[in-house]
C-alpha positions in Angstrom: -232.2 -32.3 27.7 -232.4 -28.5 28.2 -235.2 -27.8 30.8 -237.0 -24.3 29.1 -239.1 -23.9 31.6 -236.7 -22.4 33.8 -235.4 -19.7 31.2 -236.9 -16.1 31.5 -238.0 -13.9 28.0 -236.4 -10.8 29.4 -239.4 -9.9 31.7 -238.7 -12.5 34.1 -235.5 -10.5 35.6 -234.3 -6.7 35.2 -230.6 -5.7 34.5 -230.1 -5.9 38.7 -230.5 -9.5 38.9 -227.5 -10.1 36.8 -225.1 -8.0 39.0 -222.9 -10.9 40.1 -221.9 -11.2 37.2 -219.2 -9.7 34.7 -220.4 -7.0 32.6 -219.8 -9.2 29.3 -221.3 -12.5 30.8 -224.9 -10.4 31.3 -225.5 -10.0 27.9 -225.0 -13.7 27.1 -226.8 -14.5 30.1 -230.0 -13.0 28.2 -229.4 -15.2 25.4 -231.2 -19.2 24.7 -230.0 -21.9 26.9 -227.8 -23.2 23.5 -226.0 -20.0 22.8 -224.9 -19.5 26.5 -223.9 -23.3 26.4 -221.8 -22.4 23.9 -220.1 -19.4 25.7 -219.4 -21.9 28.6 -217.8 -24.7 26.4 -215.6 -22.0 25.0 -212.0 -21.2 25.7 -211.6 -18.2 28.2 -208.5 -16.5 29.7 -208.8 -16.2 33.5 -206.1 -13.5 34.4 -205.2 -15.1 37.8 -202.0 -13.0 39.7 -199.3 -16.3 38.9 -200.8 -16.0 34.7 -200.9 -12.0 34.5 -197.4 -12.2 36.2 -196.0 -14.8 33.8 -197.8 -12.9 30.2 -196.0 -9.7 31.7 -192.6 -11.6 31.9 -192.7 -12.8 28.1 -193.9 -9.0 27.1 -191.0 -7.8 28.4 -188.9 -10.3 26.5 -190.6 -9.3 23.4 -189.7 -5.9 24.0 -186.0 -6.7 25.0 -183.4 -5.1 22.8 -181.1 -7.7 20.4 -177.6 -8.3 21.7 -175.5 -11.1 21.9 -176.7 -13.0 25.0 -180.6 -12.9 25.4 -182.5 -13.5 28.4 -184.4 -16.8 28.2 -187.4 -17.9 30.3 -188.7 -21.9 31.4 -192.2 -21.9 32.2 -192.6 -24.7 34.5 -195.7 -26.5 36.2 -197.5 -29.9 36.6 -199.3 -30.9 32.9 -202.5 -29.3 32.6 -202.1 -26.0 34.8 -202.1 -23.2 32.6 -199.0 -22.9 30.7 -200.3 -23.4 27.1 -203.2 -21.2 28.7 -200.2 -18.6 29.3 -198.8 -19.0 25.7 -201.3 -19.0 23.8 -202.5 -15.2 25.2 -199.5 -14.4 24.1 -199.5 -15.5 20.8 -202.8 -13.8 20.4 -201.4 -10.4 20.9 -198.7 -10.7 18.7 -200.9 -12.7 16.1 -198.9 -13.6 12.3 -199.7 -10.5 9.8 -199.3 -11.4 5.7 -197.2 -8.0 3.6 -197.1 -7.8 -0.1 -193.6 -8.8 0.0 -193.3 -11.5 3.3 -195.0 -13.2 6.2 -194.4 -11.7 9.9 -194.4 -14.1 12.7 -193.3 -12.5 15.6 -194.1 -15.1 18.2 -193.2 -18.6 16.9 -194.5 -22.0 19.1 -193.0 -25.3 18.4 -193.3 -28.3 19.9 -190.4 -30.3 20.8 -190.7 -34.0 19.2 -191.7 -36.7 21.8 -188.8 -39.2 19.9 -186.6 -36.2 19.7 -183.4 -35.9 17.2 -182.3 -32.3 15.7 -183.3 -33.3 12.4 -186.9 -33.8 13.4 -187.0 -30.4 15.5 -185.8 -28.5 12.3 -188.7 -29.9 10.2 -190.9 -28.8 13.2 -189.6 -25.6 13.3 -190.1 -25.4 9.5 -193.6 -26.3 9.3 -194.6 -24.3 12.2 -193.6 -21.4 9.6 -195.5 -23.2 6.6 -192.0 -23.8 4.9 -192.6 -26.7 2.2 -190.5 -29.7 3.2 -188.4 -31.3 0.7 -187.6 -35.3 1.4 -184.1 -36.5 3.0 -182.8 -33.3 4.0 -179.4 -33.1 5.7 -179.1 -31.6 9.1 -176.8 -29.3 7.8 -179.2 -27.7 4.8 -182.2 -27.4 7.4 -180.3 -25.5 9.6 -179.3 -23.4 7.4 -183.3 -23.5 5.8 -184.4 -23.0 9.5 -182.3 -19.8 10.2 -182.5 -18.2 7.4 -186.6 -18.4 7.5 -186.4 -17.7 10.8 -184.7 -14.5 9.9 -187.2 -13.8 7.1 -190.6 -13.8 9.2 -188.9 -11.7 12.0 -189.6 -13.9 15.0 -189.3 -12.3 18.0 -189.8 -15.0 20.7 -189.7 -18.4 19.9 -191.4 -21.0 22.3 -190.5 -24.5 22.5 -193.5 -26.6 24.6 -193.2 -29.8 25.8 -189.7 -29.1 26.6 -189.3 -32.2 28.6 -188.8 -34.4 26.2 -185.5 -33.5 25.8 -185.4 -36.2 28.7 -186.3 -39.0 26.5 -183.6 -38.8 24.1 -180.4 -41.0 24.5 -177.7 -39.4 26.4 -175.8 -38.3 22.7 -178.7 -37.2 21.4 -179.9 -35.1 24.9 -176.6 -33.3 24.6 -177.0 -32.1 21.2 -180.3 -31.0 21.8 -179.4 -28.5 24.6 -176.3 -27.3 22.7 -179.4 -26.8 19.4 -181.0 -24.8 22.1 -177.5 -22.7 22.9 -176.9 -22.6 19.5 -180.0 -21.0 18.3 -180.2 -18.3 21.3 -176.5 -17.4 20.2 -177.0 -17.2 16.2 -180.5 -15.6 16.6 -180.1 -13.3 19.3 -184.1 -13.5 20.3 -185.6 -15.0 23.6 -186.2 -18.7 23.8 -189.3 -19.4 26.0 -189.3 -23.2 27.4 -192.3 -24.7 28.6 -192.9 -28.2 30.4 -192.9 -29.7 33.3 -190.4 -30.5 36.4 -188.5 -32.1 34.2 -187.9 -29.6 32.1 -185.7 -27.9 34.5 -184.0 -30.7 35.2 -183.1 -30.8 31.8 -181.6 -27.1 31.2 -180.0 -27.9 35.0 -177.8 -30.2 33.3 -176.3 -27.6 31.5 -174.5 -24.8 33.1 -174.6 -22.5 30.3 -178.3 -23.2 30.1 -179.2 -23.3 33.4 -177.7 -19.2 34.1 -179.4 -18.2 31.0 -182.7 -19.6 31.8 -185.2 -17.9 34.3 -187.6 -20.6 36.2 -191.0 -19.2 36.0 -193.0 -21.5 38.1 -197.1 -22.4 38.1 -197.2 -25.0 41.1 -200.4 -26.7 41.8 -203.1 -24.3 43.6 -203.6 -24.5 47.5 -206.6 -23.7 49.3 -206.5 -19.5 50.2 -207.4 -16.0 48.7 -205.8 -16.4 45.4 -207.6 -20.0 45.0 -211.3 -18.0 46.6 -210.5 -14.9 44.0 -209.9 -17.5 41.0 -213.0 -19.3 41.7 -214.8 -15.4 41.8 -213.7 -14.9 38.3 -215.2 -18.2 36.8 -218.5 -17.5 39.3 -218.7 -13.8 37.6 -217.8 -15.4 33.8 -220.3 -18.4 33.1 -223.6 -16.7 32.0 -225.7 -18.0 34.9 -228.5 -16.4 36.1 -228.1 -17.2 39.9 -225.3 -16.6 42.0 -222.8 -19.3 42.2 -221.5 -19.3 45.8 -217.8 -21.2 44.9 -215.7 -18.6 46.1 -215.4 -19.6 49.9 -212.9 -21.9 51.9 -215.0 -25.0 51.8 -216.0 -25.1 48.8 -212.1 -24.4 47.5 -211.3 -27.3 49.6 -213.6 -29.5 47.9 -213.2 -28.7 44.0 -209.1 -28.7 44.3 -209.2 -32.0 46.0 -211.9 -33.3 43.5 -209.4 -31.8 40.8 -206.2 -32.3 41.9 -205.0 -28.6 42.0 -204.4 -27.8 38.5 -206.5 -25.2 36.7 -206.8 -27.4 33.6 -208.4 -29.5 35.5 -210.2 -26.9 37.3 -211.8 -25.5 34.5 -213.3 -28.8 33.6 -215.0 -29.7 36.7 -216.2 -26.1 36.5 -217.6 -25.7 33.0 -219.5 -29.1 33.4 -221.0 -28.4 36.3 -221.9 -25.4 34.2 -223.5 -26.7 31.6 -225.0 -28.8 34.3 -226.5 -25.6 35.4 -228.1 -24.4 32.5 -229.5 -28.0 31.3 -231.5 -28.5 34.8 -232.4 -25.0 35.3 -230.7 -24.3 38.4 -228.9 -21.9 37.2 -226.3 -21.9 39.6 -222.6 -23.9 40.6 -223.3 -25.3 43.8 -223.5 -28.5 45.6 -226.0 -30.2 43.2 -225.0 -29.0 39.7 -221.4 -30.3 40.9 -222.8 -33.9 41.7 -224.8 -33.8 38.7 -221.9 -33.7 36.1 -219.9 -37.0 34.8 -216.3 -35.4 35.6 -213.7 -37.9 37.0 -210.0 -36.3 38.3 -206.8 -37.3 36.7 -206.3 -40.5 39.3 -210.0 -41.8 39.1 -209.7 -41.6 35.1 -206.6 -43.6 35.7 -208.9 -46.3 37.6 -211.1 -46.8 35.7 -208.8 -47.0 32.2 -207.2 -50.0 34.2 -210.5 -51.4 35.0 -211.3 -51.6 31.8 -208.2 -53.0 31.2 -208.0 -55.6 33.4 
């Protein structure tokens, strides 16, 4: 239950009591407890150094020139720490436009089958571009489907997530998949972005070819230190709270990491529910009690307790 009697009409605080936070956030931090709930539930980009550093990498493949071998990135980290963040920023600024006479897609995401076979990637890649499927297709005709739509909407950069699960095909089927991958970098002549985790890596490792073409972009789990203190500064100054939220300091990065497990998926969880805690009980603040108050459970204590059930 929202607790009114802690919100203020716009008498109850001037322009200066808001100064800890972001210029966009005061506005919203004006508005009724529901709206600004809203505004916290909501997706945000956090431009943290490792992200900004990453989004600049991909621009500069989207700018790169065609020629006949393209430079390839594998975006690589733990599940849950940024990387569809990181991708889907840059699908938003090089969003699909419709023309009289065709569809652009510049930026194409796929992801890769969790049973994969080259068949079933094709008719991924084909609905990710809306293409209608026809039934019992050859391999052979949705190649040649696949490439020549991929042609017509002009992709630029195509991104393959869950790259990984490359790993659970047979051997056979593992090898054709990362000669698909050469295949389509040769014949296209545009950037392949991979994304997944540590075994990802492995994966394009196992091919030589691959390997040299790919460059490892990595977003390890966050450690305790400035860039952890400046990250937790940028959520303090974005959630529409009308006290100061004193999260950016050594101690308390110790605690939320640990309580999170050091991924900003994860992060960003523990930190929008204590939030929401925030607004609903009127403190108004992230701090020791708002942070006790919410329900959130880590990664290894949700595991616990699934198997308690279970058991």
């Amino acid at each position: 239950m929202v607790n009114e009697g802690h919100y203020w009409s716009g008498e109850d605080l001037t322009i200066h009591d808001l100064d800890h936070l972001h210029e966009s956030a005061r506005s919203v931090a004006r508005r009724p407890a529901q709206e600004r709930l809203r505004h916290v539930r909501a997706d945000r980009w956090i431009g943290y150094t490792r992200a900004t550093a990453a989004l600049e990498r991909l621009e500069t493949l989207y700018a790169w020139p065609s020629k006949q071998r393209m430079p390839n990135l594998l975006l690589i980290g733990p599940t849950n720490n940024g990387k569809s963040m990181i991708i889907e920023k840059f699908r938003r600024l090089h969003p699909p436009t419709s023309h009289a006479d065709r569809e652009q897609m510049p930026v194409l995401a796929v992801q890769m089958p969790s049973e994969p076979t080259v068949s079933r990637f094709y008719v991924a890649l084909l609905a990710a571009m809306g293409a209608p499927l026809r039934p019992r297709q050859r391999v052979a005709e949705l190649e040649q489907a696949t490439l020549s739509l991929l042609r017509a909407v002009g992709v630029r950069v195509l991104v393959i997530d869950e790259l990984h699960n490359v790993l659970a095909g047979r051997g056979n089927t593992r090898r054709e998949f990362l000669n698909l991958i050469r295949f389509l970098g040769n014949e296209l002549r545009i950037p392949l972005v991979g994304v997944g985790t540590r075994e990802a890596y492995l994966a394009i490792r196992s091919d030589d070819q691959l390997e040299n073409r790919f460059e490892p972009v990595t977003l390890p789990r966050w450690e305790p230190g400035q860039e952890t203190r400046a990250l937790l500064a940028s959520f303090a100054a974005a959630f529409p709270l009308r006290r100061r939220s004193a999260i950016a300091t050594e101690d308390m990065a110790r605690y939320l990491l640990t309580r999170s497990e050091g991924t900003i998926g994860e992060l960003t969880h523990l930190l929008t529910d204590a939030a929401v805690a925030a607004i609903e009980s009127g403190e108004e603040a992230i701090n020791q009690r708002t942070l006790l108050m919410t329900l959130y459970a880590g990664p290894t204590e949700r595991r616990r307790m699934f198997e308690r059930e279970l058991a």
